[in-house]
Every structure is written in C-alpha cells, then in structure tokens.
C-alpha positions as CSV (number, residue, x, y, z in Angstrom):
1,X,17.3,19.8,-39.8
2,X,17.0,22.7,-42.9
3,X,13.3,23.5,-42.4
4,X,12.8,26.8,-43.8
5,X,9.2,28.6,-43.3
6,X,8.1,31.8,-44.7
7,X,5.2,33.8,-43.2
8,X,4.9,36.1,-46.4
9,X,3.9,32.8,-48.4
10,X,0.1,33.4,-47.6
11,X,0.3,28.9,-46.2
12,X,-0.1,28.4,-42.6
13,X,3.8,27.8,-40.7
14,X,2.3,24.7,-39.7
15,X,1.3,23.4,-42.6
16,X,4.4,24.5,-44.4
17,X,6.7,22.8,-41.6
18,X,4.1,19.5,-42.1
19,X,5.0,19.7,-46.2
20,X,8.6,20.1,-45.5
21,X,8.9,17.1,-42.9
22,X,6.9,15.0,-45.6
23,X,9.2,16.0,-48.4
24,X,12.6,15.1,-46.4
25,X,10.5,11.6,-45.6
26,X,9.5,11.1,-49.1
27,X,12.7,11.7,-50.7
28,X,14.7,9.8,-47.8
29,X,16.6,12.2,-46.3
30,X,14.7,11.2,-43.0
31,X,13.7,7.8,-42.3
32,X,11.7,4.9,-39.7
33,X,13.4,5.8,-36.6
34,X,15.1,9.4,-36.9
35,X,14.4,11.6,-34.1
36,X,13.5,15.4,-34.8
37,X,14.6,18.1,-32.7
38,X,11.8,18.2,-29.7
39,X,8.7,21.0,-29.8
40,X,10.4,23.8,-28.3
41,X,14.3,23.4,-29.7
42,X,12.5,23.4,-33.1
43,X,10.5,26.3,-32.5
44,X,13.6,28.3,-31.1
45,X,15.2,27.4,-34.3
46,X,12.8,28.3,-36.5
47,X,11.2,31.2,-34.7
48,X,7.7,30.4,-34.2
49,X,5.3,29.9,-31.6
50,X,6.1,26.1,-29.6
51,X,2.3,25.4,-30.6
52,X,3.2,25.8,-34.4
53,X,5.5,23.5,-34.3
54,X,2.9,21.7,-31.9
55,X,0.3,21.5,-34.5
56,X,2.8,20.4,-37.1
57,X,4.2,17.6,-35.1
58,X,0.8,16.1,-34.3
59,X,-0.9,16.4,-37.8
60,X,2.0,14.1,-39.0
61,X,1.5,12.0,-35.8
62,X,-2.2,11.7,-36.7
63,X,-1.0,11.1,-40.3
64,X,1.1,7.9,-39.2
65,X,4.6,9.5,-39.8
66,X,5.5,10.6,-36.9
67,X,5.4,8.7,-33.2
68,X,5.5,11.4,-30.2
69,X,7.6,10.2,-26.7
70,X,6.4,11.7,-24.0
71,X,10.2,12.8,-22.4
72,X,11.9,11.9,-25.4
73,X,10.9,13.4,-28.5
74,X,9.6,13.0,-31.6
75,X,10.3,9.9,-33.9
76,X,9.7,9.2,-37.5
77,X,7.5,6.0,-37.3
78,X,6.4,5.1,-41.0
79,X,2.8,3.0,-40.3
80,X,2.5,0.3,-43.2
81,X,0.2,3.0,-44.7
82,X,2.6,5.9,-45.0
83,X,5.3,2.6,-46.3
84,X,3.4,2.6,-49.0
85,X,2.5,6.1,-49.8
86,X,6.5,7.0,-49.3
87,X,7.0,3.8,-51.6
88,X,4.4,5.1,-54.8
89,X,6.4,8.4,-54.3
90,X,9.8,7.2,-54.9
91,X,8.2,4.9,-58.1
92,X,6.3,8.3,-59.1
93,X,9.6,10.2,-58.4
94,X,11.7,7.3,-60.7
95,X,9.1,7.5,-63.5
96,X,8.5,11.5,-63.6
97,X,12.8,11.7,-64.1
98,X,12.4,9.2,-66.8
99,X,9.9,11.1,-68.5
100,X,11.9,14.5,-67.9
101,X,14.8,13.1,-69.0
102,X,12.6,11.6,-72.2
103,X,11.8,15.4,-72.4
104,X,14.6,17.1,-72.0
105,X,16.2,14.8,-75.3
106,X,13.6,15.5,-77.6
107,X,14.6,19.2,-77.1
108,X,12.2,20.9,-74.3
109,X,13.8,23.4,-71.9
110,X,13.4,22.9,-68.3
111,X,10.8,25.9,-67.8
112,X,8.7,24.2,-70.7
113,X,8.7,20.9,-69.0
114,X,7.5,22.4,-65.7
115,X,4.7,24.4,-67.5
116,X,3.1,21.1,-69.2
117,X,3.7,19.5,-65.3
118,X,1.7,22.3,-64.0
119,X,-0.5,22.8,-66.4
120,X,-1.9,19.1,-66.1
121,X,-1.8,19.7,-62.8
122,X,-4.3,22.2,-63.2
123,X,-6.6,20.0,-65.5
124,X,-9.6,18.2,-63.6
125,X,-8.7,14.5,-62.6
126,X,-10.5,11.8,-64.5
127,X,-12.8,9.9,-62.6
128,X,-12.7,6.1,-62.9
129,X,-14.9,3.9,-61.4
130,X,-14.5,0.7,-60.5
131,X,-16.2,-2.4,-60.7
C-alpha cells in the first residue's frame, strides 16, 4: 500500500487515510476482497497513532467498504451501495476525460481546465426537486 499522510495539511490523518483508501477503491487499484495491511502494521508504516489508523478503518467499515475480521484483518467488502457509488465514479471518471480531452483540442492548457473544474466546484449546486 502507497498511503501517504501529511500532518502539515491542516485535514485530520484519519480522514486523509479514509480519502486515500476511497480513491485506490474508486479508481480500482483495490478491489471486493483485497486485504489491507492490519491496524497496527499500517500504523507502523505510516507513523501514526494504531487509533488513527483505527478511526480510519472503521469510518470506511461504517461506510460499507470495508469488512473488519476479528484475527484476520481488514477486507475491502463493497456493499451494493458503495457498488454503485464506485460504479457512477468510474462513468463520472470516463465522462470528465472525455470532456478534458474535448478541452484540451479546442486549445485550453491543463491549468485552465482545472481552474473552470474548480471554479464550478465552488459555485452553489442547483437544487432540483422532484416530483
């Protein structure tokens, strides 16, 4: 595992280990079934407190992504729920490339892409109700 964590980034370890262990689900590099290294061998590795990493691991199991063994680790276990959420990522993923790549034809430079990204980012979100 390549989790990195900084404490100088003003987020919470935890939450930057729970972000990080997302991501590698989301883009696939970890998937239904992979074990992660256990609470303390992580926190050795990353060198941090065994109830950061604690936190961490049982935010994601509350979240539906991970499955904790007593005696024998922890397990990515993707609920139908977080199925679907990795699945809208991957389409979202596929659709934002298409649209940079769009970009990047009609002449925008990287950093101007990623300022319109953030900037609507940054706008409020439209609220749509349903009926």
């Amino acid at each position: 595992m390549f989790f990195k964590l900084t404490a100088t980034s003003g987020q919470p370890l935890y939450i930057q280990l729970v972000q990080q262990i997302r991501h590698a689900v989301e883009c696939g590099a970890l998937r239904h079934g992979d074990q992660l290294p256990g609470i303390r061998t992580l926190a050795e590795e990353l060198t941090v407190s065994p109830n950061t990493v604690a936190k961490a691991y049982s935010e994601l199991e509350h979240d539906g992504i991970l499955e904790l063994r007593q005696g024998s680790g922890a397990f990515i276990c993707l609920s139908r729920r977080s199925r679907s959420v990795v699945d809208h990522v991957e389409d979202a993923r596929q659709r934002a490339g298409a649209l940079i790549d769009e970009l990047r034809e009609e002449g925008l430079r990287d950093d101007e892409i990623r300022r319109v990204f953030e900037a609507e980012l940054l706008r409020p979100a439209e609220v749509t109700v349903r009926r």
